[in-house]
Structure formats: C-alpha cells, structure tokens
C-alpha atoms as a printed R data frame, in Angstrom:
    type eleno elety resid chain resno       x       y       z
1   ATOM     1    CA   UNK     A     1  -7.926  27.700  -6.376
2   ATOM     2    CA   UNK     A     2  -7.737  24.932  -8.634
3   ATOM     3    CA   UNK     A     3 -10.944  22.543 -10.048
4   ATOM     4    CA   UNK     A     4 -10.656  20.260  -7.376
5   ATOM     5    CA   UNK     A     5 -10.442  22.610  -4.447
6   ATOM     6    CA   UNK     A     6 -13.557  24.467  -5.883
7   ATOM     7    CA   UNK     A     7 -15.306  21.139  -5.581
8   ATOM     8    CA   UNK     A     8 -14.473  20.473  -1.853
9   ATOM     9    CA   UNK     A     9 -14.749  23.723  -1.239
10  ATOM    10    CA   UNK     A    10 -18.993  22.995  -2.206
11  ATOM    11    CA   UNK     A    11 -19.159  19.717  -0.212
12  ATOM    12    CA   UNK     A    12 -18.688  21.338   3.101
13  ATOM    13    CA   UNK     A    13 -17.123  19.784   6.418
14  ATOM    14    CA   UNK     A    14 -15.558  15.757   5.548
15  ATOM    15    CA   UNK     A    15 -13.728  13.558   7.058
16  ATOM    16    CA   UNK     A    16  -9.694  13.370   5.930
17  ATOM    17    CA   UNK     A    17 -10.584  10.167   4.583
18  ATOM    18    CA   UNK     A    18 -13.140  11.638   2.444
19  ATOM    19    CA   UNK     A    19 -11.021  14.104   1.407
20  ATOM    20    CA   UNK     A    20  -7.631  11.912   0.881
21  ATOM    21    CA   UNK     A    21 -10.122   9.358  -1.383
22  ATOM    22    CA   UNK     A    22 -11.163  12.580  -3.542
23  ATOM    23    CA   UNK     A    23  -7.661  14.253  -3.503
24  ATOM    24    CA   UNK     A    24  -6.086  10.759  -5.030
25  ATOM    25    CA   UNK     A    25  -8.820   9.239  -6.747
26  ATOM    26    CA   UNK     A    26 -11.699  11.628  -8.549
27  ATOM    27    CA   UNK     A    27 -12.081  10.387 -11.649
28  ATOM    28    CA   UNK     A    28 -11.455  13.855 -13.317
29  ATOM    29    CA   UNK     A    29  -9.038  15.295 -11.156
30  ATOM    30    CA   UNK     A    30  -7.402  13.231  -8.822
31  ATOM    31    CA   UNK     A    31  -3.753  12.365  -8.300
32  ATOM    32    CA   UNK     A    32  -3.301   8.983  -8.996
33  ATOM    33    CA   UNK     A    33  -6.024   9.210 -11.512
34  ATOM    34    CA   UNK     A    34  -4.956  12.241 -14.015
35  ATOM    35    CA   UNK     A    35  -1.782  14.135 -12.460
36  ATOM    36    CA   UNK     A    36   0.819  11.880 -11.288
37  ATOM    37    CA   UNK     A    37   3.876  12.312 -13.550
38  ATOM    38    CA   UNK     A    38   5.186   8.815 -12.746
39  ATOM    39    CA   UNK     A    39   7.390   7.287 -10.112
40  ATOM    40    CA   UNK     A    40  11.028   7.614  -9.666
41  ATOM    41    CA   UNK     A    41  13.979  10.802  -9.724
42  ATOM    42    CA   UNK     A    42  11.580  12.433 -12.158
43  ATOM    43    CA   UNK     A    43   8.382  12.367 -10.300
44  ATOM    44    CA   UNK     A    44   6.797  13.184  -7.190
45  ATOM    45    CA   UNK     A    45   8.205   9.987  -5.420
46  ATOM    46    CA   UNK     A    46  10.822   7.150  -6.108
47  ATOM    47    CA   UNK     A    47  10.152   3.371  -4.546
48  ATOM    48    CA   UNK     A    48  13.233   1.259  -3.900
49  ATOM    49    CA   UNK     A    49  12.056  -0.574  -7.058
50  ATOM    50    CA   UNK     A    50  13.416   2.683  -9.107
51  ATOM    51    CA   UNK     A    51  16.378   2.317  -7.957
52  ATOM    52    CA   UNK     A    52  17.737  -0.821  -7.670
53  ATOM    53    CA   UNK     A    53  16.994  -4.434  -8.583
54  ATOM    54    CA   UNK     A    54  17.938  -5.705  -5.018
55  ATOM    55    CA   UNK     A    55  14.177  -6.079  -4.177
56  ATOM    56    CA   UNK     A    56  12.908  -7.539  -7.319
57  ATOM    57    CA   UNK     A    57  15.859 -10.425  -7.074
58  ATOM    58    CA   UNK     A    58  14.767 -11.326  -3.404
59  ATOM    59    CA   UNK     A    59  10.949 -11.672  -4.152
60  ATOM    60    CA   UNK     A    60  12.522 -13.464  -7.821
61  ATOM    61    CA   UNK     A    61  14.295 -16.417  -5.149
62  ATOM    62    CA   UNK     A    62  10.654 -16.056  -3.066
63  ATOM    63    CA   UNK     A    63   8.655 -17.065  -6.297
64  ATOM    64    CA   UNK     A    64  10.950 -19.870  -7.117
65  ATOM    65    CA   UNK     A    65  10.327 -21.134  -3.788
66  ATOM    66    CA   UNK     A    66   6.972 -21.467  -4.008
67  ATOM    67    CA   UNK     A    67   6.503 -22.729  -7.394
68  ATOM    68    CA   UNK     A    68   8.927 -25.700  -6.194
69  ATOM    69    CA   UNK     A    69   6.342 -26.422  -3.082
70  ATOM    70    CA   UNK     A    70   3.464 -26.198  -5.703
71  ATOM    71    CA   UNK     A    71   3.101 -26.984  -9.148
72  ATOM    72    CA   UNK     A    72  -0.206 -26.048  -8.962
73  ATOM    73    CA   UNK     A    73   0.225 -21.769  -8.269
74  ATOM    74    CA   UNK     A    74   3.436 -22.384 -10.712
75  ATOM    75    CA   UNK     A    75   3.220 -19.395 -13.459
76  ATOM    76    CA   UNK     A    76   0.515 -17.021 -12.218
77  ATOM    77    CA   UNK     A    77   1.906 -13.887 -10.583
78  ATOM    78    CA   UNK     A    78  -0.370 -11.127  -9.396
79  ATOM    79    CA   UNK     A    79   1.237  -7.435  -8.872
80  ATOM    80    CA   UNK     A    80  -1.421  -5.065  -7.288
81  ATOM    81    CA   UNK     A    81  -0.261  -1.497  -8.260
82  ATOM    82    CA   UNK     A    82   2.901  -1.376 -10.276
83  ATOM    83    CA   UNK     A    83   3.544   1.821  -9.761
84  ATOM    84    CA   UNK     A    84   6.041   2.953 -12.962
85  ATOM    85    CA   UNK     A    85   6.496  -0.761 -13.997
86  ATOM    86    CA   UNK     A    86  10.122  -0.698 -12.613
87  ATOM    87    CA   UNK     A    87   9.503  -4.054 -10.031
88  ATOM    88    CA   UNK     A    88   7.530  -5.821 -12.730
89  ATOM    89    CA   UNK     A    89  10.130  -5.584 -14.849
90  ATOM    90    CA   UNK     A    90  13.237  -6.581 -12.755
91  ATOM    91    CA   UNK     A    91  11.107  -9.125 -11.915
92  ATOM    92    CA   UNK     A    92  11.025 -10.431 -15.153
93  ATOM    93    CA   UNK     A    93  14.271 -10.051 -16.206
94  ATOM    94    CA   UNK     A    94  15.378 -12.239 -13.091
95  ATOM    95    CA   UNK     A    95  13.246 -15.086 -13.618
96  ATOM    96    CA   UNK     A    96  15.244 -15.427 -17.189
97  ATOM    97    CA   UNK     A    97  13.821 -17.231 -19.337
98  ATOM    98    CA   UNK     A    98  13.296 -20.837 -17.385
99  ATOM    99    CA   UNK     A    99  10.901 -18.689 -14.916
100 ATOM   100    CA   UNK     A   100   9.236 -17.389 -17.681
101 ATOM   101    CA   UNK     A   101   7.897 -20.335 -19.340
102 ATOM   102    CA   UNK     A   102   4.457 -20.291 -18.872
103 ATOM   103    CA   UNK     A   103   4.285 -17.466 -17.284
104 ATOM   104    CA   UNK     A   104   0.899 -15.194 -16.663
105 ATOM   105    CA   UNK     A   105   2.048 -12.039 -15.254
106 ATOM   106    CA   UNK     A   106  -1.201  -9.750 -14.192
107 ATOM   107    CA   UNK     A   107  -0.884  -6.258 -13.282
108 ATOM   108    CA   UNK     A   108  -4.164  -4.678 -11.236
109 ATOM   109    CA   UNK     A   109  -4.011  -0.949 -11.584
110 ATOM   110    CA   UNK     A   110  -6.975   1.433 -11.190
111 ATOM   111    CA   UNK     A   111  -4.891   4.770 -12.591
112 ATOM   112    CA   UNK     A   112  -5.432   5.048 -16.079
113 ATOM   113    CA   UNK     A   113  -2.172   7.226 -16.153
114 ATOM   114    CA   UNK     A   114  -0.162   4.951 -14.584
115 ATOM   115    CA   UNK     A   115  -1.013   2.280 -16.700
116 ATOM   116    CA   UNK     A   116  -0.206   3.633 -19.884
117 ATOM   117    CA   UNK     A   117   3.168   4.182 -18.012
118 ATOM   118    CA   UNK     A   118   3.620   0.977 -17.415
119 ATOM   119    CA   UNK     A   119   2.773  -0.296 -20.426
120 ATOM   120    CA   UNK     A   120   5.461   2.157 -22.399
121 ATOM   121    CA   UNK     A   121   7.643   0.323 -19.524
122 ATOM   122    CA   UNK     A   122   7.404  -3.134 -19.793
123 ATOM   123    CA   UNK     A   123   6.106  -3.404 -23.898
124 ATOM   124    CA   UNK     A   124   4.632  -5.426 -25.958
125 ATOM   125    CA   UNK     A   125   4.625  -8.582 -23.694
126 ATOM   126    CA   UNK     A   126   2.363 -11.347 -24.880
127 ATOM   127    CA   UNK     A   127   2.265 -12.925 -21.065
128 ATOM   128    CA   UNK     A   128   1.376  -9.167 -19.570
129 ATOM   129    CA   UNK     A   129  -1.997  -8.999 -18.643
130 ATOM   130    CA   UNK     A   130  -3.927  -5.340 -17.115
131 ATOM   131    CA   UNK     A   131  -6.914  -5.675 -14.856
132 ATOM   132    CA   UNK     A   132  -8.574  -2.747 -13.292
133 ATOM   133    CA   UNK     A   133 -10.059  -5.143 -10.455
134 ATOM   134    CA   UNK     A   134  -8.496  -8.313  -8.714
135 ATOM   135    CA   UNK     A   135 -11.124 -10.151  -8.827
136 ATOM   136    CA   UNK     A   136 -10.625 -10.224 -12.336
137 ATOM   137    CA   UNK     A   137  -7.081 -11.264 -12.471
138 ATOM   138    CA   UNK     A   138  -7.889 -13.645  -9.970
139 ATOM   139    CA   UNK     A   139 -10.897 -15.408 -12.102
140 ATOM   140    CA   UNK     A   140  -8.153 -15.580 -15.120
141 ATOM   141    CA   UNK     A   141  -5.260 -17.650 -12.587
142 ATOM   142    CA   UNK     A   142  -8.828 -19.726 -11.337
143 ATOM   143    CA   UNK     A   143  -7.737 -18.458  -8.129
144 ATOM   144    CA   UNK     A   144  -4.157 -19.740  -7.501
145 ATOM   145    CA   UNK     A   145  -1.704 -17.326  -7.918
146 ATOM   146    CA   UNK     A   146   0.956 -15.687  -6.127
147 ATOM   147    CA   UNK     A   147   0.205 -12.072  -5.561
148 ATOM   148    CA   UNK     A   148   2.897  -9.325  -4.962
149 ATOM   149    CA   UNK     A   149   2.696  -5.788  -3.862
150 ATOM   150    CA   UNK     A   150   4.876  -2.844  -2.739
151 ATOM   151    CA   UNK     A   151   3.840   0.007  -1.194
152 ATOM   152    CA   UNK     A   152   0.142  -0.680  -1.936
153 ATOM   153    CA   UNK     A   153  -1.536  -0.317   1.700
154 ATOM   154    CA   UNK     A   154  -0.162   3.660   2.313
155 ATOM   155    CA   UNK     A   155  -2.114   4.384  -1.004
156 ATOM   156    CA   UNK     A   156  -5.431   3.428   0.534
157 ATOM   157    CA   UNK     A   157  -7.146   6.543   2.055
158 ATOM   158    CA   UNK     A   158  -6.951   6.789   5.406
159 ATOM   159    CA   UNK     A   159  -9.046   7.927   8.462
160 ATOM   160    CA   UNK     A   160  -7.526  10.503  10.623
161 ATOM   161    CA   UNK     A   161  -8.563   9.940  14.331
162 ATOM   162    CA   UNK     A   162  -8.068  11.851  16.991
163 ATOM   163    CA   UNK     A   163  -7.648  10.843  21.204
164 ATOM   164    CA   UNK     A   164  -9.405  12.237  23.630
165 ATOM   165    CA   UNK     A   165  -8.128  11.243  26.830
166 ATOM   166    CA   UNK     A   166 -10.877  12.638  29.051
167 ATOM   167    CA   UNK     A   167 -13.916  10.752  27.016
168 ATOM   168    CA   UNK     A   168 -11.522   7.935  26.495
169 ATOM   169    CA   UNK     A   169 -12.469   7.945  22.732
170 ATOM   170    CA   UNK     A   170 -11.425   8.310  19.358
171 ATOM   171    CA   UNK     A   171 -13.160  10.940  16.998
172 ATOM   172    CA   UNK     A   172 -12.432  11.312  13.513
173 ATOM   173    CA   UNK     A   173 -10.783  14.518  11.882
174 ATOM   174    CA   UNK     A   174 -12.887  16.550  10.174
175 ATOM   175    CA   UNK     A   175 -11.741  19.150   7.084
176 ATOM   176    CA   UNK     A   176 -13.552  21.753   5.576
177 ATOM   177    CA   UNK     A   177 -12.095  24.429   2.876
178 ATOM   178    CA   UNK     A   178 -13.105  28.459   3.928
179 ATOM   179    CA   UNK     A   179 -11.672  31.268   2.415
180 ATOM   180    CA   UNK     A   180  -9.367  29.415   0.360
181 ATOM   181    CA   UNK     A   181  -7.584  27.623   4.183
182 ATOM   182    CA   UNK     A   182  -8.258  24.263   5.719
183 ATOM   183    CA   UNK     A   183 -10.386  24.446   9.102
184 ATOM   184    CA   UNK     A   184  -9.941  21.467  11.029
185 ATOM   185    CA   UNK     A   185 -12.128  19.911  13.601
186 ATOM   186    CA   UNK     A   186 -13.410  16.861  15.288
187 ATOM   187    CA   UNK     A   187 -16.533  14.708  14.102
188 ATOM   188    CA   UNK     A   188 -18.126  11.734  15.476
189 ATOM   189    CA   UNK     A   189 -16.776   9.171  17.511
190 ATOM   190    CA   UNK     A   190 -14.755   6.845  15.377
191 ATOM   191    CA   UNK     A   191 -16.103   2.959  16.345
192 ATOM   192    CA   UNK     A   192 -13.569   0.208  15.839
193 ATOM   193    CA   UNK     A   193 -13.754  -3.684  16.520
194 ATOM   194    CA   UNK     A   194 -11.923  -5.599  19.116
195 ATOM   195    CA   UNK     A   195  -9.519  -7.344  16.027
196 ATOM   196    CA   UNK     A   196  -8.064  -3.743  16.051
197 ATOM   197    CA   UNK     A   197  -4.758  -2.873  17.335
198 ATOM   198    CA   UNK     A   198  -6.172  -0.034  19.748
199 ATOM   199    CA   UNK     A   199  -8.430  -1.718  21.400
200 ATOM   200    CA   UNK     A   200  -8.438  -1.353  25.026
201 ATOM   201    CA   UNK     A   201  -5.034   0.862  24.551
202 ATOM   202    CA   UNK     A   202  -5.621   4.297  26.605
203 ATOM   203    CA   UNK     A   203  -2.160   4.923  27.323
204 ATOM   204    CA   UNK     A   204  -1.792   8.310  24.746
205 ATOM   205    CA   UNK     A   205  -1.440  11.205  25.470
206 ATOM   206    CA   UNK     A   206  -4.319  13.836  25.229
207 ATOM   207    CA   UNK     A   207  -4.594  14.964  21.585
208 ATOM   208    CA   UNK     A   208  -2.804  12.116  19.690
209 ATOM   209    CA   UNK     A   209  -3.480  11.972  16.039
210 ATOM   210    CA   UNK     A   210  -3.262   8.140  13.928
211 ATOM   211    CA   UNK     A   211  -4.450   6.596  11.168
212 ATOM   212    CA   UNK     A   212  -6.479   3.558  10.655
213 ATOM   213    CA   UNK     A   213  -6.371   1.869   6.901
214 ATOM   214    CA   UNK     A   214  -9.964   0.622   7.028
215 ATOM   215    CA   UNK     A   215 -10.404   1.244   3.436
216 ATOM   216    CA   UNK     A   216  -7.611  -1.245   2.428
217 ATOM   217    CA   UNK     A   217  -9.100  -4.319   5.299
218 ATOM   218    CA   UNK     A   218 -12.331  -4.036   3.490
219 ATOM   219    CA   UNK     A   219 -11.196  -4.114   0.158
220 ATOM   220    CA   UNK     A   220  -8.798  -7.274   0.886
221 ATOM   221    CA   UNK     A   221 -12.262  -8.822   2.632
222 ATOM   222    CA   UNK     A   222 -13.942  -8.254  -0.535
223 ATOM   223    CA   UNK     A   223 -11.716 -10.384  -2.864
224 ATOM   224    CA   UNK     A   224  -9.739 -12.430  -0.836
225 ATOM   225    CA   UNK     A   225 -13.008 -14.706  -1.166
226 ATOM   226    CA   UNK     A   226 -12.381 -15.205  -4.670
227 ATOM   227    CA   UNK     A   227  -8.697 -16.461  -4.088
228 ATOM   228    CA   UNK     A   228  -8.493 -19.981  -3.504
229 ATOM   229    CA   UNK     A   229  -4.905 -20.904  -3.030
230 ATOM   230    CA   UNK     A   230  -1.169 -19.331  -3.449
231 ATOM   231    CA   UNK     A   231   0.755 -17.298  -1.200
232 ATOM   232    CA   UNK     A   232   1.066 -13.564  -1.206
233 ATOM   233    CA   UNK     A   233   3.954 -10.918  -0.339
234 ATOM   234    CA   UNK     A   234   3.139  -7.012   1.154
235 ATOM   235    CA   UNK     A   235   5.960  -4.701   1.282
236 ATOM   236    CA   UNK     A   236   5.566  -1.577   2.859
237 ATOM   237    CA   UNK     A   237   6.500   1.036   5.019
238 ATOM   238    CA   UNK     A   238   5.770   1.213   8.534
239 ATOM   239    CA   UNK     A   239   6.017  -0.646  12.219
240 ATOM   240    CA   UNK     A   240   4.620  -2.381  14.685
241 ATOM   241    CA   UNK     A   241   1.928  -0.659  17.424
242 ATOM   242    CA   UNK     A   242   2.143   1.683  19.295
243 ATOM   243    CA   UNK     A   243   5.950   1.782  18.323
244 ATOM   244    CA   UNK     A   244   4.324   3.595  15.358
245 ATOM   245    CA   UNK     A   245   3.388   6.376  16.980
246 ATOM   246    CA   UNK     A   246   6.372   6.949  19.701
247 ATOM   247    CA   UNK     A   247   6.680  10.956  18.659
248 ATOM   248    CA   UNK     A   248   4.370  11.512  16.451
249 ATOM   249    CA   UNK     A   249   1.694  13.089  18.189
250 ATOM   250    CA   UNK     A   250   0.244  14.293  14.886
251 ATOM   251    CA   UNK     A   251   0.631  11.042  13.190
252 ATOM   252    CA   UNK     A   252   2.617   9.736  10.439
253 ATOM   253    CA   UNK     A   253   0.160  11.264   7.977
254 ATOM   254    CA   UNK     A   254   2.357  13.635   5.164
255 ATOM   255    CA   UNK     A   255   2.578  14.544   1.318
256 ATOM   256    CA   UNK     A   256   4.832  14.293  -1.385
257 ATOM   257    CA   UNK     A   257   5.428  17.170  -3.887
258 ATOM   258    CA   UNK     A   258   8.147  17.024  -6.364
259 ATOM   259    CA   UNK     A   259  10.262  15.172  -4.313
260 ATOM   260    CA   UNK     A   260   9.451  16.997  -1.135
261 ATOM   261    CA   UNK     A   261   8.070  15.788   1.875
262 ATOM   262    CA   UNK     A   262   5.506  17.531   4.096
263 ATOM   263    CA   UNK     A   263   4.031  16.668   7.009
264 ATOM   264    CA   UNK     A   264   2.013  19.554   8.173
265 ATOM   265    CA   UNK     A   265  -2.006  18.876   7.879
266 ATOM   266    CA   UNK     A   266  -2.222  22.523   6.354
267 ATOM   267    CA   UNK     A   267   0.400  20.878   3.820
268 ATOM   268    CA   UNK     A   268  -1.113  17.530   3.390
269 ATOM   269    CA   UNK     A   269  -4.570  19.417   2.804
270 ATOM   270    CA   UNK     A   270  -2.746  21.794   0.235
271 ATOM   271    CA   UNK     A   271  -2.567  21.095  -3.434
272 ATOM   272    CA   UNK     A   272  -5.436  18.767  -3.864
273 ATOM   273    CA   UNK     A   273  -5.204  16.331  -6.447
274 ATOM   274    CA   UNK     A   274  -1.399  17.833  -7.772
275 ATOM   275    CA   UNK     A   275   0.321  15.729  -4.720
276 ATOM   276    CA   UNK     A   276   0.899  12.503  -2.932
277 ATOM   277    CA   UNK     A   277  -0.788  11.864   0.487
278 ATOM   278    CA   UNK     A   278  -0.050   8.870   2.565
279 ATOM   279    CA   UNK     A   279   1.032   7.335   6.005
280 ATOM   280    CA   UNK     A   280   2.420   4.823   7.272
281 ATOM   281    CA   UNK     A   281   1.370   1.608   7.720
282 ATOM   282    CA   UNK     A   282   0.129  -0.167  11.675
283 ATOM   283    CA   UNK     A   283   1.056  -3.629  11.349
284 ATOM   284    CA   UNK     A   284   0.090  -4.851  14.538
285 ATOM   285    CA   UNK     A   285  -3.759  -3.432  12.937
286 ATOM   286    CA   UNK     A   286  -3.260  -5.163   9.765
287 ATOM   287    CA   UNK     A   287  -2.311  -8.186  10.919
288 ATOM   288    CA   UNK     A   288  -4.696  -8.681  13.180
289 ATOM   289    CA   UNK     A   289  -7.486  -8.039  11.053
290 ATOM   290    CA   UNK     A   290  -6.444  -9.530   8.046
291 ATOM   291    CA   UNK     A   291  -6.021 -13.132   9.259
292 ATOM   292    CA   UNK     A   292  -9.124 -15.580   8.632
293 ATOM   293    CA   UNK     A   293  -9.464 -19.410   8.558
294 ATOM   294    CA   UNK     A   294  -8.483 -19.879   5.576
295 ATOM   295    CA   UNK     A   295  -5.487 -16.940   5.230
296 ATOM   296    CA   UNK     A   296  -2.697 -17.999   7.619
297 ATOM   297    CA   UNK     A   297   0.235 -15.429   7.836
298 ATOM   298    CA   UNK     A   298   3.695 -17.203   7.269
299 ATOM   299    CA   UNK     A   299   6.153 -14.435   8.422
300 ATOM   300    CA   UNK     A   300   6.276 -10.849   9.071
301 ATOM   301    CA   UNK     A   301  10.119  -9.647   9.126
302 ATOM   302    CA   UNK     A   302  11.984  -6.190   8.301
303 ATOM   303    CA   UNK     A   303  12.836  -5.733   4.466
304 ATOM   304    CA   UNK     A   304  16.685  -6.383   5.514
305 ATOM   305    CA   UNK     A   305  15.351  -9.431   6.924
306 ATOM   306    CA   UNK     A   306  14.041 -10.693   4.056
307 ATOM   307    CA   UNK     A   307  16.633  -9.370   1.448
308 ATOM   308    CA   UNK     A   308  19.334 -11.018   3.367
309 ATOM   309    CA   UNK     A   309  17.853 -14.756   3.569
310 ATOM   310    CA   UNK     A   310  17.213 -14.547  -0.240
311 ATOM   311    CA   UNK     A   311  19.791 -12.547  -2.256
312 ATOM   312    CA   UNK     A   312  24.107 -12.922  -1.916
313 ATOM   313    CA   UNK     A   313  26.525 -10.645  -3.049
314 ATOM   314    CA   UNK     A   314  24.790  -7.129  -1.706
315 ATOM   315    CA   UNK     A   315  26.599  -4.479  -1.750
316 ATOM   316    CA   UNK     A   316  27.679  -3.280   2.224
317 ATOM   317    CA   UNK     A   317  25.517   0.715   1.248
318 ATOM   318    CA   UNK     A   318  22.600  -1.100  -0.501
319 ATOM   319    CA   UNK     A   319  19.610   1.031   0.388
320 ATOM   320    CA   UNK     A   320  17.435  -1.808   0.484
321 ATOM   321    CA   UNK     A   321  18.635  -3.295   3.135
322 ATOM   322    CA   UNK     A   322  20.303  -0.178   5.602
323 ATOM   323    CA   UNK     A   323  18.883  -0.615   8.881
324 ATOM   324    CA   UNK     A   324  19.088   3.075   9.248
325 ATOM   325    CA   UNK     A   325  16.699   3.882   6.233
326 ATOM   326    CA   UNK     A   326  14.707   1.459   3.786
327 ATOM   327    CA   UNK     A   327  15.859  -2.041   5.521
328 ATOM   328    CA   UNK     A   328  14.158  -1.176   8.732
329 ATOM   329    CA   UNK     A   329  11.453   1.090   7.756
330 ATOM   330    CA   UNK     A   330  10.087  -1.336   5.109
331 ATOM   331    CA   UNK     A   331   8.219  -4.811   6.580
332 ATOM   332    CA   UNK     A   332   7.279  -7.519   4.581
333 ATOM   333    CA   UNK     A   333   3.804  -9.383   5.282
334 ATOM   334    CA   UNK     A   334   3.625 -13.181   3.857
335 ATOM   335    CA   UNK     A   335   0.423 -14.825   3.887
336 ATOM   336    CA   UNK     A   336  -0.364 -18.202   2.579
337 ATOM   337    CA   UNK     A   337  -4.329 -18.923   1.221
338 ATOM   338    CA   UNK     A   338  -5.027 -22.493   2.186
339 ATOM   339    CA   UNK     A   339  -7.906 -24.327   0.340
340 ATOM   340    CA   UNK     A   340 -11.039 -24.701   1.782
341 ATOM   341    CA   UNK     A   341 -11.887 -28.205   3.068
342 ATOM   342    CA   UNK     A   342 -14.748 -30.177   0.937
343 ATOM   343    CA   UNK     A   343 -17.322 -31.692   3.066
C-alpha cells in the first residue's frame, strides 16, 4: 500500500470524483502533480501532438485566420495544459517567423512536473510565458487572446453516476478502500440542471454508469469572466449524447498505466496517484452548458473535419485524421468571446 492509498484508506467512503481529484492532483502525491513521467512512447500516454505535426499545422492555418479578422487578438495565444510541450512547439515552428513577430505565447499548467518538462522542451524562449492560473495569463493578453487546448476537459475529475431506473434518478458512485480492495457503492442522489444533457432522458437501462465533467463547467464559469474577446479551440476525445454511452453500461471511465489501458473500476481505483484516470468527454453536456451571452460557439466538427478544411498534402494513413481511430474519436469545440456591449 503506497502513501497515497494509506491516506484514502483514513478518509473513509468518497465519491469517485473525490477520489479521481486526490489520485491526480494531491499536492504531495498525485499523478499529474509528482509522478507522471511525461507524455509520449516513453510515458504513460502519447497525444496525437507526440506524434505528428498534422494537428499543430491545422490549428497554425486556424490562428492565421483569426489574426486576419482581428488585429486586435493578433499575437496572444493561450495553451491550457501543454502536456510534454510537443503542440506548443509545432506550433511555433509553423507560424515561422512572420507569425512569430510579436508573439506572446502563455502556457497555463498547474503540474509542477510537467512544467519543468516543458520548459526543457520548448527552451529558453523570450516570448514563452508559464502561468499556474488563467486568469493570470488572461490579465497579461488584457483579455484578448486566442486560447488553445487538447485533451484538457478528460483531465478534469469526474463524477461517476449511477441510473436507477425504478427511482428514475441518478446517484453518485461512492469508493471506499478496506482491506487493501475498493468497495463500491451508491451515495446521494446526484442533482443536475435542466442546461444538462440528461435532463428529462430516462431511456437507460437499469444500472448505467456515466460521467458528468462538472468540475471543468465551473472552472470555465470562473474565468471566462475575465476574457473579454478572442476565439478559443477544444480538442478532445469523445461524442455526442447518448451516442456516448451506446455499450458502455459501465461508462467510458478507464486508466492508463505504462501504455496500458484499463477500464475496470477495480483498475481505475488501483494504483493511486502512479496512473492516469480519465473519460471521455459528453459534448452534447458541454455544449450546452458552456454557452452564455457573451460566448457564442462557432463550430463543433470531428478532428478529420477540421484537419481536412485547413491542412493539404496529408498523408492517406495519417492518424490524425482516420475515421476509424483519432479523426472520429477526437471533436473540436470553437467558441468565439464577443465583447460586452457599453451602455
């Protein structure tokens, strides 16, 4: 039993959300925090950013877009969790050195570990700038920037609910550590809004196990207040509801250790703060709750989609865009940040 598990083990009966946000993120021994090794062949996980620069030359063409429709977002760039560096720095090196006049590129990363990787990564970069919060990156653009991420929402904890089709309600999942295994049971009554994508959907079978990124909505509430104009790109894995779930009556919830995948709770539960947890991401929920008066979403289209309409010359077995793997699995959210209207 190692540190980590000793600690649960004392807290008792949480919720998997409580227990992914501990697993990923305690400051002494989480994942993200201390023990991820980095991103790519050599770690735990690769992104399509580690392996090719397909990606990074699409959202290049997007950037030069919008910097021709506004001179006034032109040279701030925003990447929310870098991961290894790798997309930050294809991005770079496509935007040559015309795109890079001016240039203010801000990374926001919370894992000290990771930063220090990307730093090694991308060097000694006069026009690289580290934030731990957004709201700080966004205070040095004065709020217009674009802002990028990829594969950001899956690394938000998230809550584990379960149906039950007699109550017709949703109850979260409850874990508690006993004898050095994972006991798992059902808590309260999980409460949602009617912006969410399940509401008034019944139609599940008895038993059916999703996840809700609640976590990531607020945190985008939080800050988004502080951004006054620009446009923003989020790339990541996952489909449209109930699609989602067609199944997967436990979910889409799973780990990442060393390069393998595992998607049984007992496994997910297993190795505390030594492996990746995620799941994938509801659109439909996202979408709907994300939108505001002043945050208008532009497009929401498969990554093939989007590769295609802004990079030539791909190769016919690019990853990135195989609509039997990444280029159908991956969906890219655009949302544009209008100004607010003076009185």
């Amino acid at each position: 039993m190692n540190k980590l598990e000793e600690n649960l083990k004392v807290l008792g009966k949480i919720s998997f959300r409580d227990f992914m946000q501990i697993a990923l993120y305690d400051e002494n021994y989480g994942y993200y925090t201390r023990n991820i090794r980095t991103v790519g062949r050599s770690g735990d996980f690769s992104t399509l950013a580690t392996i090719n620069d397909t990606l990074a030359r699409s959202i290049c063409s997007w950037i030069k877009n919008r910097w021709k429709q506004s001179k006034i977002i032109k040279g701030n760039i925003i990447e929310i969790g870098a991961g290894d560096g790798s997309l930050a720095n294809k991005v770079l090196k496509n935007l040559k050195l015309w795109g890079r006049y001016g240039l203010r590129y801000h990374i926001v990363e919370t894992s000290p570990k990771l930063s220090q990787i990307q730093k090694n990564h991308l060097g000694n970069r006069k026009f690289i700038f580290w934030h731990q919060r957004i709201e700080d990156a966004l205070a040095a653009c004065s709020g217009r920037a674009l802002i990028l991420s990829n594969e950001l929402i899956d690394a938000f904890p998230a809550e584990l609910i379960k149906w039950n089709k007699n109550e017709k309600k949703w109850h979260r999942v409850m874990v508690e550590l006993e004898n050095e295994s994972w006991n798992i049971s059902l808590g309260k009554e999980y409460k949602f809004n009617h912006e969410s994508s399940i509401a008034g959907y019944e139609d599940f079978k008895d038993g059916q196990i999703i996840e809700r990124h609640d976590d990531f909505i607020s945190w985008f509430r939080n800050w988004s207040v502080s951004w006054e104009q620009g446009h923003m790109l989020t790339i990541d894995y996952g489909e449209t509801f109930p699609q989602l779930y067609h199944r997967r009556p436990e979910g889409t919830i799973r780990s990442y250790f060393f390069q393998q995948r595992y998607e049984s709770l007992q496994e997910v539960l297993s190795r505390p703060g030594l492996q990746d947890i995620t799941a994938d991401v509801d659109f439909t929920d996202i979408r709907l709750r994300i939108k505001s008066e002043n945050v208008e979403e532009i497009e929401f289209i498969k990554q093939s989609e989007f590769i295609n309409s802004h990079t030539t010359k791909l190769a016919k077995l690019d990853p990135s865009i195989s609509e039997d793997g990444a280029g159908s699995a991956f969906k890219v959210l655009w949302h544009q940040k209008i100004p607010k209207k003076e009185n």
